[in-house]
N, C-alpha and C positions, 0 to 999 in steps of 0.2 A: 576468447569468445566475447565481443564488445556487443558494441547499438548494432555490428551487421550482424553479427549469430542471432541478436534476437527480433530484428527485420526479417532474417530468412525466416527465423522459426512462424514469425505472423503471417507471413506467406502463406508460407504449407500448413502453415493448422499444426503447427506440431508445440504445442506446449505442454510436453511433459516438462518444466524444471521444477524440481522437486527442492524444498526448504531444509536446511542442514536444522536438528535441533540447539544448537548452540545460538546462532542468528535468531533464532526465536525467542529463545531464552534471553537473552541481551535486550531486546526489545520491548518483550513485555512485562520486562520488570517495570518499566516506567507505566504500563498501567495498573497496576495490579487495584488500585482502589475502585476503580469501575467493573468489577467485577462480582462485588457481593450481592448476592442474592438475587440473580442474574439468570439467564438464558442464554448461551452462548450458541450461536450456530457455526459452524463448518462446511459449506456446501459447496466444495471445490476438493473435497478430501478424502482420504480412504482410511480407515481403521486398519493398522497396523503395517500400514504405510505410511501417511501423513502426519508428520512431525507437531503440524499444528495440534489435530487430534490427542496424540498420543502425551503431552503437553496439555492441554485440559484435560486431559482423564487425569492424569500422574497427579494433578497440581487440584482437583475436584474439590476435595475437601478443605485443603490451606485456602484455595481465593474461595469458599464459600457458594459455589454455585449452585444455582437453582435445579437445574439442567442444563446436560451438553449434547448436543444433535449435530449429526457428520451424515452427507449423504454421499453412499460412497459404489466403488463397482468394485464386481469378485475381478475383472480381470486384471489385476492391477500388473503394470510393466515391469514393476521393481518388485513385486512381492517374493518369497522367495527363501532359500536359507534354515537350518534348524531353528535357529534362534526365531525365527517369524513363522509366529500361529496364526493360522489361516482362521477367520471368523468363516469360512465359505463350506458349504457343500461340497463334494466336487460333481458342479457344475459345467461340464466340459465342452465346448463346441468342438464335435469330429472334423471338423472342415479346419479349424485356426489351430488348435489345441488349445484355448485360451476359455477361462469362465466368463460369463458373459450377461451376470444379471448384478439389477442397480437394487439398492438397499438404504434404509435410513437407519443409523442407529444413534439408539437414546441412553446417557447415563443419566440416571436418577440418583445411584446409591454409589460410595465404592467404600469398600469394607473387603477384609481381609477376607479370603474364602481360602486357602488351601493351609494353615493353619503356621505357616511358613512365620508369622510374626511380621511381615512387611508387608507394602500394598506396591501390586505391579500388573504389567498389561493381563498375566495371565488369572488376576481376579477378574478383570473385564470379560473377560471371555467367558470365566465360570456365572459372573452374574447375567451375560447376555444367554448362555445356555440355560440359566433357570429362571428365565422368567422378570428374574428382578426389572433385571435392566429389558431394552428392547430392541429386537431385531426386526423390519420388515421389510417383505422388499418393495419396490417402485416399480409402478409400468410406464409412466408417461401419458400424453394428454391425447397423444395423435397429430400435433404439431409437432411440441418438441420430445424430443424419447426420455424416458426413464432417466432420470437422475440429473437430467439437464436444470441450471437453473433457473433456468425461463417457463420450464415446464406448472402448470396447475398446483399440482403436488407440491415443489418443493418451494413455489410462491407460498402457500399455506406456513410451509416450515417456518419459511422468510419472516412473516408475519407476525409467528407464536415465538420469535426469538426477540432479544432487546439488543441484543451485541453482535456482530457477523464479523469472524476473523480466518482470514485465509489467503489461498496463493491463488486467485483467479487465471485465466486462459490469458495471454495476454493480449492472443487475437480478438478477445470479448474485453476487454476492459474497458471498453469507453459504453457497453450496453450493461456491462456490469453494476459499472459505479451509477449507472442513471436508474437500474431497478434499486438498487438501495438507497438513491435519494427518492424515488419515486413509494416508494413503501415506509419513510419514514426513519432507516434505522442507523444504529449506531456502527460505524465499523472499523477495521483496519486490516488493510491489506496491501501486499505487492504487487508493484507495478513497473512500467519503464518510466525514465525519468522523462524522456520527451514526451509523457502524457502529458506535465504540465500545459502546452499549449494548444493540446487538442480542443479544439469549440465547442465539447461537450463538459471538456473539464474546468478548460482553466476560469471561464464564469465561477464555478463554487468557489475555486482558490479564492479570485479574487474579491469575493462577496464573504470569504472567510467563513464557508458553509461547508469547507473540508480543508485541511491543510499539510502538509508532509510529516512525516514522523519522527521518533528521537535518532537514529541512526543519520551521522552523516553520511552524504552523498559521496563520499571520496570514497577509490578501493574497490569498489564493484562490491561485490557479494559471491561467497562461492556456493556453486548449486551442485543440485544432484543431477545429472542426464540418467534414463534408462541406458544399459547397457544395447548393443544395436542399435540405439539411435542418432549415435555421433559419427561422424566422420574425423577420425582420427589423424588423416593426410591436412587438413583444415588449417591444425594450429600443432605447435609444437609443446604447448604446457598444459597439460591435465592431470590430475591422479586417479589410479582406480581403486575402489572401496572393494570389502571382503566376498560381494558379491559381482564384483566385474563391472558397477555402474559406475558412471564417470564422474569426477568432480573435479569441476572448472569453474575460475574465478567467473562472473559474469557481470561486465560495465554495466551501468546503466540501472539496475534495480535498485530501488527505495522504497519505503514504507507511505503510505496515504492512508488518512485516518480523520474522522470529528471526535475522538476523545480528547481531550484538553491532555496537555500536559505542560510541566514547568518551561520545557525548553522556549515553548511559543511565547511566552512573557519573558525573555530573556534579552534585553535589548544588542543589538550588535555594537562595539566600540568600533566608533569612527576616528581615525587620527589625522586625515588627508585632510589640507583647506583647497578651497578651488580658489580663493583670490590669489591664493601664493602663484598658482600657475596656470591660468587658465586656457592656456596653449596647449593640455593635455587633455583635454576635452571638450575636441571639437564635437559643432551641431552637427546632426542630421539633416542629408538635403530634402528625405520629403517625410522628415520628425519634425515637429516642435520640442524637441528634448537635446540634451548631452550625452553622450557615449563615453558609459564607463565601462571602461575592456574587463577591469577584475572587482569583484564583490570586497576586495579588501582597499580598492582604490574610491569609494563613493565619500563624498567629501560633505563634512560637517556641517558645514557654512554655505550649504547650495539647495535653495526652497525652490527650486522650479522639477519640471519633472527633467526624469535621467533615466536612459535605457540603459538594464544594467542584464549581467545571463541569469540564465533559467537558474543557475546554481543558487541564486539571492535565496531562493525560495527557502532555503536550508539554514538558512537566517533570519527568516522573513519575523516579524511581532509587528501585529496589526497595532500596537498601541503605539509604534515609531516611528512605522512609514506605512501609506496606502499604497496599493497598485491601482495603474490606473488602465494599464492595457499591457496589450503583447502586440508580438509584430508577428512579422510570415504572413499565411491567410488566416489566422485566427487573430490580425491588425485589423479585419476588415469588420465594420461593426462594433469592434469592441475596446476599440482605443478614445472614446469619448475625443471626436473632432481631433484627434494629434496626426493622424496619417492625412495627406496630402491625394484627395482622390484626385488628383491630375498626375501621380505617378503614374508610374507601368508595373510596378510591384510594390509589396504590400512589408519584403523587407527593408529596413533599414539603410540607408547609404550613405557613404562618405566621402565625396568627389567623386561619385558614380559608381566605387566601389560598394558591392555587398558586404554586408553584416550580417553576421552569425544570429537567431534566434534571439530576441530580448524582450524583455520584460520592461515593461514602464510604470517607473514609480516615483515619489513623491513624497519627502518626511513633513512630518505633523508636527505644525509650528504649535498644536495645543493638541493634548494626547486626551484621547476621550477613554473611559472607562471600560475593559471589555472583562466581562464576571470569570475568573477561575476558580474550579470550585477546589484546586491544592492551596488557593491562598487563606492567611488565618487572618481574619480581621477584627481586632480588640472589640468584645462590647458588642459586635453585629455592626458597627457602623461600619457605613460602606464606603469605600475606596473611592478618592475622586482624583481630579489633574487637577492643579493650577494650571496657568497658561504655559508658567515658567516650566514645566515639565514635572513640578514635585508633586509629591504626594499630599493632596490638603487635608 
């Protein structure tokens, strides 16, 4: 299940892939310091389904949260199993056989309640049944229904949270990522990797007003499928979980986030010269740049700009190179004067030949300062570049 399983799945509207806990966990250790004393919201998730969820409840009191808020639906595809306590009614539609109403729930508190000596999903439940915590459900605006995040409702959520972390639709991600920048907030979420050159995204990239996450990009990621939702004849390598759901590696999914972490000031080691050989990087016929085929092949010793792949981004530290554009149609407008409007396309070419998706970039002969707030700086003095690239 590559970029087409999850083209098809954009298609048909069909984004149930569900987040393994482990992936999660790998992940968000790198941020855990943004997390204190916080708001976290979850609005793509289900309580005692949703891995994210269940991953801030568990973790509530070690990262110190303020509140955690998940807005979520009883009809969940994967719910299921003894081991999974249903927060729901039964709620049943006679027509589907499926529950069918949207909910927000809120932890405030989580504290031992069954006197067991540990703390687990089934104190959530006992505090959401008494009151502590908070169960409501959603109707929706009349545009969008119940539980949607575009809906009134769950924008208010949006608002009262400081952090939003989750596995959005992947058919909504390019309106996704635009209400979170549009309201302000801090987030991190799953995505497909060819977001980057979406016209709605890759401006933030490149304006360094979101960036990719600690997880490399290599390996895919393995998801959870609802069970009946896969076609098995498709692909030949799946495994199935204790409840018959499917899990399949899936190409193409990475992490997009605006929380800093160490990785983004990590500079890349370049080892390649281009005067050694400059026969391996030919121009573009209608770029003003050089074609570097691999992220590991961009050369030390070369200050003009270079279309390099979308994979840069997983390297990317704004404090060592700027981007300057991308090609395909998201070249058009946003390659600052480098594409060639007397082509016929907007990709890349090489004696007439196409080029694969690229990124155009640019190293910084003088590194300017960009604030982390992992880094320690003696004293309060602040962090500057020389020209030479050192620390002054």
């Amino acid at each position: 299940m590559g970029n087409s399983q999850l083209s098809a799945a954009k298609k048909a509207k069909n984004d149930e892939f569900y987040t393994r806990m482990t992936d999660i966990e790998h992940e968000l250790v790198h941020y855990r310091d943004h997390f204190k004393g916080k708001v976290v919201l979850c609005n793509c998730d289900d309580p005692f389904e949703s891995n994210f969820f269940k991953y801030f409840a568990l973790n509530f009191n070690p990262l110190g949260l303020k509140k955690l808020i998940a807005t979520c639906y009883s009809d969940s595809p994967i719910a299921g199993g003894e081991y999974q306590p249903s927060l729901f009614d039964d709620d049943v539609d006679e027509n589907t056989g499926r529950h069918r109403r949207a909910y927000k729930a809120v932890v405030n508190v989580f504290r031992d309640t069954t006197g067991d000596g540990g703390l687990d999903m089934d104190d959530i439940r006992n505090l959401l049944d008494s009151g502590e915590n908070e169960l409501t459900e959603l109707h929706g605006d009349g545009t969008y229904g119940a539980g949607d995040f575009r809906s009134r409702e769950c924008l208010e959520l949006l608002d009262e949270a400081d952090i939003v972390v989750t596995n959005p639709p992947f058919s909504l991600f390019r309106e996704y990522v635009a209400t979170l920048m549009e309201h302000g907030k801090r987030f991190l979420a799953l995505g497909n990797m060819n977001a980057i050159t979406y016209k709605e995204v890759f401006p933030l990239l490149r304006d360094n007003k979101m960036w990719t996450g600690f997880k490399h990009f290599g390996g895919g990621m393995n998801m959870i499928q609802p069970k009946g939702s896969f076609d098995s004849t498709k692909t030949k390598s799946y495994e199935v979980d204790e409840k018959g759901n499917i899990i399949k590696n899936v190409m193409g999914v990475i992490w997009y986030t605006n929380l800093d972490i160490d990785k983004r000031h990590e500079d890349l080691i370049l080892y390649r010269r281009y005067k050694e050989d400059p026969s391996r990087y030919p121009k573009y016929d209608n770029y003003d740049a050089i074609e570097v085929s691999k992220v590991k092949d961009i050369p030390e010793d070369y200050w003009g700009v270079m279309g390099v792949p979308i994979t840069f981004m997983d390297s990317y530290n704004p404090e060592q190179s700027e981007i300057i554009g991308c090609s395909e149609s998201e070249g058009r407008g946003f390659s600052n004067g480098l594409w060639d409007p007397a082509s016929k396309t907007a990709q890349p070419t090489i004696d007439g030949r196409k080029v694969y998706k690229r990124l155009f970039i640019r190293q910084r002969s003088s590194r300017p300062f960009i604030p982390s707030p992992s880094r320690r700086v003696p004293f309060g003095r602040p962090l500057a570049w020389r020209q030479d690239g050192a620390i002054a």
